[in-house]
C-alpha positions as MATLAB code, in Angstrom:
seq = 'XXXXXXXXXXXXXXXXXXXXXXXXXXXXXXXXXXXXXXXXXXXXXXXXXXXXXXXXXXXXXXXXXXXXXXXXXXXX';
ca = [
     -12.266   10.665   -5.910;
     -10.619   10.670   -2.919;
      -6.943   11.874   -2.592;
      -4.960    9.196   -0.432;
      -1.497   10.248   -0.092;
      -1.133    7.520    2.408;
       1.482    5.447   -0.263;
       3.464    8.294   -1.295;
       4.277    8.839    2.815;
       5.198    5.142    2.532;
       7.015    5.062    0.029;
       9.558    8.244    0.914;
       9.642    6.773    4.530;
      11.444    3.449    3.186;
      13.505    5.848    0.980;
      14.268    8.152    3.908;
      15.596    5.378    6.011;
      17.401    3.801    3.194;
      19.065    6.195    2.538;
      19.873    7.406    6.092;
      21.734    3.714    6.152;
      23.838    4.385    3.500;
      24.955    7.005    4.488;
      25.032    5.817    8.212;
      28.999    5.078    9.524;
      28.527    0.816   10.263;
      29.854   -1.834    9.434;
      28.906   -3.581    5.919;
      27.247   -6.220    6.983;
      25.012   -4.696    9.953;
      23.854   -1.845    7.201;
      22.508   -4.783    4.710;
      20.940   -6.279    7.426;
      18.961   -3.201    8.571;
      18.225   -2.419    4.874;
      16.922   -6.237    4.824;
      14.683   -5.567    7.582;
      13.536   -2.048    6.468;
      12.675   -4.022    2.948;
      10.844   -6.207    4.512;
       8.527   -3.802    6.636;
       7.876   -1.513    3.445;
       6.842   -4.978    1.298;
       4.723   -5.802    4.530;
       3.352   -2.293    4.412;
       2.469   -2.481    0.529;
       1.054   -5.360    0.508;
      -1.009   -4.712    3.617;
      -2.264   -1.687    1.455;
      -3.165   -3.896   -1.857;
      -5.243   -5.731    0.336;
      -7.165   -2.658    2.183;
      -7.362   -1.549   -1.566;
      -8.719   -4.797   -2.580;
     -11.549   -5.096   -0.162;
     -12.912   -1.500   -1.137;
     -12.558   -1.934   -4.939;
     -15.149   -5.074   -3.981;
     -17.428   -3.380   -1.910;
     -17.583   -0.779   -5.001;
     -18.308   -3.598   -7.240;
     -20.849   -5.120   -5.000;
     -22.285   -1.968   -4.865;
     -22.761   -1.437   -8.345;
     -23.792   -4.744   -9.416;
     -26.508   -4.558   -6.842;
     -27.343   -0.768   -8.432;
     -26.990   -2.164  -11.594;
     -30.151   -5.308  -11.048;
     -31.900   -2.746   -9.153;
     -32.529   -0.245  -12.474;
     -32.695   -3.307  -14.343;
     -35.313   -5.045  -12.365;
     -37.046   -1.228  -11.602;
     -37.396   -0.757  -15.445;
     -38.492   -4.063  -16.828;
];
């Protein structure tokens, strides 16, 4: 299994900028708007990655479907 830390890096990168708004000296209303936009690129980014995740968990069941009739068909 491979060890894909590719989320976690995500993940703290939308926290990192989060929370260098908050703690950023604007004004109200231009700090919800950049936390709006930084939302909406780390939603973008996850669900970009639930789709790459997607495709590979269907190539592995493709693959093991077709592995599967294989031994089947090899042993009857």
């Amino acid at each position: 299994m491979t060890d894909n830390r590719f989320p976690c890096f995500v993940i703290g990168l939308g926290l990192g900028a989060i929370v260098g708004l908050l703690v950023a000296p604007k004004r109200g209303d231009e700090t919800r708007e950049a936390l709006r936009e930084t939302a909406d690129t780390v939603v973008e980014k996850g669900r970009e990655m639930v789709a790459s995740q997607r495709q590979h968990i269907e190539s592995a069941v493709d693959a093991g479907v077709s592995a599967y009739r294989q031994a089947v068909g090899n042993s009857g």
